[in-house]
N, C-alpha and C positions, 0 to 999 in steps of 0.2 A: 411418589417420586418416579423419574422417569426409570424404564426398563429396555433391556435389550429386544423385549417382545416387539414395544412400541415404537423402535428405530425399526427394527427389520421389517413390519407392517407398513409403516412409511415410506421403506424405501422400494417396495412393493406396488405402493400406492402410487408412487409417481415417476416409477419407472418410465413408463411411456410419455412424459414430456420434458424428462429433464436429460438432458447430454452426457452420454459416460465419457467424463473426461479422460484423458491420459494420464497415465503413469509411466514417467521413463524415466530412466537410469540418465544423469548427469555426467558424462568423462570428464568434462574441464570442472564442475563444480566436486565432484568426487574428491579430483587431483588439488583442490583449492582446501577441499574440510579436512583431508584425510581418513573421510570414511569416503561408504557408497552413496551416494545422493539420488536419491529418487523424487521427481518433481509429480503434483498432483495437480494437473492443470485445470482447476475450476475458473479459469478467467476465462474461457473459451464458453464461457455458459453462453445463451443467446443475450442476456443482461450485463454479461460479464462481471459477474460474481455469482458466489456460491449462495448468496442471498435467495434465491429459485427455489431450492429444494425446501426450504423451512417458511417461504411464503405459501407455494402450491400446497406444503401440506397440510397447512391451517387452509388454506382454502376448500380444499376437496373433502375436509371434514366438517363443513358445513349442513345443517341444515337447510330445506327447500326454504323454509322463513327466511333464516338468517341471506340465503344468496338473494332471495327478492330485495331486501332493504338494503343489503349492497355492507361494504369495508369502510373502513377506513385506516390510516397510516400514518407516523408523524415522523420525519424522514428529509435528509438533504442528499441524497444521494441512492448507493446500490439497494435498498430495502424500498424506495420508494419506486425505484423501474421495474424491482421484482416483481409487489404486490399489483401493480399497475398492469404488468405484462399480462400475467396467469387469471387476474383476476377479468379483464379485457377478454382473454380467450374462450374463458364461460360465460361470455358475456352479464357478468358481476358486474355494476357498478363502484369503483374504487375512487374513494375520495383521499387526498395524497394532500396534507399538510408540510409547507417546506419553510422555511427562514424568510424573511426578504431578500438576504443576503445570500440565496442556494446561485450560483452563476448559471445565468442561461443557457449555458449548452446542456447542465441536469434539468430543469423543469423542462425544457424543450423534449430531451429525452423521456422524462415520465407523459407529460401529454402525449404523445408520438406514440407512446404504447398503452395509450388510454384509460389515462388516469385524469381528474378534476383536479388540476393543481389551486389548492387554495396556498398562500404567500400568507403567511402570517407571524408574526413576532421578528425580536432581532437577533435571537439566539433560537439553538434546538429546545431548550428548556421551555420558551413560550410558545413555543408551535406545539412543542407536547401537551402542554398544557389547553390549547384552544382542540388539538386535537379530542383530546378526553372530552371537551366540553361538549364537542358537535357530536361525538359519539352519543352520550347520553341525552341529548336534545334531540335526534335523529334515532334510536334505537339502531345502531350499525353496531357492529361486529370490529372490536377493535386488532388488529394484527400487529404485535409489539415487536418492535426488529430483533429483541436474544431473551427475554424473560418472558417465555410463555410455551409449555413441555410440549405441545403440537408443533410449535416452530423449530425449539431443541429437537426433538426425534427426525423432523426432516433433513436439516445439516448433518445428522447421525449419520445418513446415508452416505455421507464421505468416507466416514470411517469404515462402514460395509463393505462398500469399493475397493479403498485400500488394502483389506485384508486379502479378497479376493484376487486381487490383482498381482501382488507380491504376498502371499503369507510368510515370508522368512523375516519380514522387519524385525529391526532390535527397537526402533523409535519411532515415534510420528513428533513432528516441530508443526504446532499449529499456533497462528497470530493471535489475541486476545482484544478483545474490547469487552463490551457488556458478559463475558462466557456463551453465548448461544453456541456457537461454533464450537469451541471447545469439548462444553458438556455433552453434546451431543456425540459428537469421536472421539473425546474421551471412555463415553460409556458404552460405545461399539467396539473399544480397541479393549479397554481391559473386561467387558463383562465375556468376550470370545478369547481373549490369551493374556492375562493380567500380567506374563514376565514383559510386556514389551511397554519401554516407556514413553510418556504424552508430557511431552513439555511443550511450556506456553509460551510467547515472546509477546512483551507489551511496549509500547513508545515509553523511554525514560522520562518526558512529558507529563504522563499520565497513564502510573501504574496500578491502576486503583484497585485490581483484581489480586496482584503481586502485596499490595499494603493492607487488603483484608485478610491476606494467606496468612500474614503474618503478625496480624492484631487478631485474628478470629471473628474477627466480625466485621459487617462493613462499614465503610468510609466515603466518604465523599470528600473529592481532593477540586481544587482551585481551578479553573477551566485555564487551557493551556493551548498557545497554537505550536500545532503540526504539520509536517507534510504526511503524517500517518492520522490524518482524519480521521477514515474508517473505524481506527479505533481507540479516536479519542474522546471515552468514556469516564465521565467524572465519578460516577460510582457503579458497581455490579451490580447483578441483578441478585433477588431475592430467591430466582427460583435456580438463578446458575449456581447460585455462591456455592450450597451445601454441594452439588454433584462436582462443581471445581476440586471443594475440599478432599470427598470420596475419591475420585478419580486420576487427577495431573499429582503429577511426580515433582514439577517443578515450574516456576515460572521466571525467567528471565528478563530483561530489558536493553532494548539499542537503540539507540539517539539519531538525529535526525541525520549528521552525515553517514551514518552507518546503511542507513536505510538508502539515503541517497545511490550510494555506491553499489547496493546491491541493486537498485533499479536498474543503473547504467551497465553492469555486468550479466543480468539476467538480457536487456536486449540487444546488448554488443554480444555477448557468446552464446545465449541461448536463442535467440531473434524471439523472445518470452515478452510482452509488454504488461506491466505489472503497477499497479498505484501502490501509494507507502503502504498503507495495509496490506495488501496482499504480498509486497517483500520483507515486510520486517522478521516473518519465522527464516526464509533466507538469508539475511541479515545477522541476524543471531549463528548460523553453521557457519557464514564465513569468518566470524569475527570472533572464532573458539568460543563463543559461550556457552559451547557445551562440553561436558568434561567427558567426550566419547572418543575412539580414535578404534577406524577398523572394525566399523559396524554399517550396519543398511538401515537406512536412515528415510525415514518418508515425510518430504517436507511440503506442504500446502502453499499452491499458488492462487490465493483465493480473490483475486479483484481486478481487474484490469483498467478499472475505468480512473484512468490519470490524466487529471487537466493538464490539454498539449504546453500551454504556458509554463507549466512548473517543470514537465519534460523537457522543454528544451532548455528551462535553465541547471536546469540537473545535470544534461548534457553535457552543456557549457563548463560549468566547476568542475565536472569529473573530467574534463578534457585537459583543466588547468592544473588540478592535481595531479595528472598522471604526466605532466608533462610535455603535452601534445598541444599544448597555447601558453603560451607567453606574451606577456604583457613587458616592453620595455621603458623606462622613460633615459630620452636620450639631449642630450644638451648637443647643440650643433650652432655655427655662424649664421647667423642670419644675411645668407648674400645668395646671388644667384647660382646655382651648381651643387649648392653643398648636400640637399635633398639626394642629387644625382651620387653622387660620392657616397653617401650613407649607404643609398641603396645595393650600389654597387659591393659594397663590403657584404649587405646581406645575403643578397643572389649568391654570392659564391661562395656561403656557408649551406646553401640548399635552404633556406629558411622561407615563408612563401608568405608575403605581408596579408592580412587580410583586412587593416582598419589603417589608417591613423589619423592623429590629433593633433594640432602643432598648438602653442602657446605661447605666446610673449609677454605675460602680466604675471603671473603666476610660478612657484615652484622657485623661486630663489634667481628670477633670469636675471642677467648682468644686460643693461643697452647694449645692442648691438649683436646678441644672441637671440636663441629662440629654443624652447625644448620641444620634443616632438614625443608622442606612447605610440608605440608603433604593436599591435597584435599582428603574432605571428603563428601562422601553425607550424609546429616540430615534432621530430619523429621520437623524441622523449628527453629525459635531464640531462642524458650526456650530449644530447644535441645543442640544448641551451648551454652548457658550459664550453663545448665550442664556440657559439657565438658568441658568448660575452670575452671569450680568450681574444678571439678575432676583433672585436670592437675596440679592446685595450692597447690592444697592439696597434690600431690607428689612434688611437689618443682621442676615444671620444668616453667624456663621463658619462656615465649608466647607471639605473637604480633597475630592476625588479618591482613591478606594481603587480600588490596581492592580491 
């Protein structure tokens, strides 16, 4: 089983090409848990994930054989840029198995850092699967993204880090998928100070790690979509499960708006850019799922790589939740001027149109009317409940579109 020897030998080993991330103290996030919040920014890797540390280290414990005939990978994402990058840099050959369905900006990115993208099956489960096959057909070196002790001991170097950096923690909050991550700073944090506790946060999606805690054994749970891809993992690993058992204190779970919100707050107050994986142990401090209050708290930033598509719609909802866009639907005469009049009423609410949509088939119109959804940016709910005060008071019907 793994050991604190073989984390600290790791993190020894690849000092010299992986980025000592930050550790800092959070004020606004502090002022939000009500502990101290300390952020552990592994998204600032060159890959941007903490993925680097547990590919190089399996790589640089290779044999001269093994690096002649080259890796391989099976991977939609950060484990696939990892092994591609490090593997690239010793000039390794790195064969990188992806979905069909991996979006082009990732395989672009694992090519670009010199990996053989083969495109294979329509899930991760058959690209594993072909992956294992070229392995053994090819005699390559297979590099498993969380169930395999070389890779665990390398992500362990987070936990080294952390200790290093702040020794006064009372916690580490680390994300879960497969356990690599975990078991690794799990067993750096308690085999150096066993009072400090490692809780897990998994997508309520797919808590597969959380539902083996708690049957003993593992499971395989129903594939599930997320915006916490990263670590949606249908079942744990064989080699994490036991050290999760040994070492995490707890595991938790937060749902996809949770995760959401803490994206948008991590780069509205932290200027932090984060994918659902790498926020969801964030997600979990802000959303009290921890039963702590008035402790120092070290919580992992492990991924940064978030398709801009789902950022700016992430953006967009948490702009509508919090207030700050409103969607109106508005019933108005259908004649010339009347658009001028509405507007007029909005302007001198301070309200600042940015879309609208007019309709006259739809939404219950009477002839002779027209409705309009007018999005508008506002400076928060008490600003919308002005507006709609002011609209009432000219005698125009209005609904709230969700």
């Amino acid at each position: 089983m793994l050991t604190i020897q073989s984390i600290r030998a790791a993190t020894e080993r690849i000092r010299d090409s992986i980025y000592l991330s930050p550790f800092v103290l959070s004020e606004t996030f502090s002022k939000i848990a009500g502990n101290s919040i300390l952020f552990k920014l592994d998204n600032l890797q060159m890959t941007g994930s903490f993925k680097e540390r547990g590919a190089l280290n399996k790589i640089l414990l290779l044999t001269e054989a093994e690096r002649r005939r080259g890796v391989i990978a099976a991977s939609a994402g950060n484990h696939a840029q990892a092994v591609a990058y490090h593997a690239g840099k010793l000039g390794i050959t790195a064969q990188i198995c992806m979905p069909l369905t991996t979006p082009i900006v990732k395989v672009s990115a694992t090519r670009n850092y010199g990996g053989n993208v083969i495109l294979f099956g329509a899930n991760y489960d058959e690209t594993y699967q072909e992956a294992v096959r070229l392995c053994a057909e090819q005699k390559l070196t297979f590099i498993h993204p969380f169930d395999d002790e070389d890779v665990i001991a390398g992500q362990g170097s987070i936990g080294i880090e952390m200790l290093a950096q702040a020794p006064d923690l009372d916690a580490v909050v680390i994300s879960v998928g497969g356990g690599g991550l975990i078991s690794g700073v799990a067993c750096a944090i308690k085999e150096t100070n066993p009072k400090i506790k490692v809780i897990g946060v998994q997508t309520s999606k797919l808590p597969s790690m959380k539902k083996a805690m708690e049957q003993k054994h593992l499971v395989t749970l129903p594939a599930q979509k997320t915006i916490a891809d990263g670590i949606a993992v249908r079942r744990a690993g064989d080699v994490t499960f036991p050290l999760v058992q040994k070492y995490v204190d707890e595991i938790v779970t937060v749902d996809d708006e949770e995760i959401a919100k803490a994206i948008l707050l991590l780069l509205e107050k932290e200027k932090t850019l984060t994918e659902g994986a790498g926020a969801a142990a964030t997600a979990a401090v802000i959303q009290g799922k921890l039963s702590m209050h008035g402790k120092r708290i070290g919580v992992l930033i492990s991924g940064g790589n978030i398709d801009v598509s789902l950022l700016s719609l992430i953006i967009e909802r948490g702009l509508v939740k919090d207030g700050r866009l409103v969607r109106l639907r508005i019933h108005l005469p259908d004649y010339p001027g009347a658009l001028v009049r509405l507007s007029t009423v909005i302007a001198e609410q301070k309200a600042n149109i940015v879309e609208t949509k007019h309709d006259r088939a739809y939404y219950g119109v009477v002839l002779g009317d027209t409705v309009i959804d007018v999005t508008m940016e506002m400076r928060g709910p008490e600003h919308i409940l002005e507006l709609t005060a002011a609209l009432d008071d000219a005698g125009y019907t209005h609904e709230r579109v969700q």
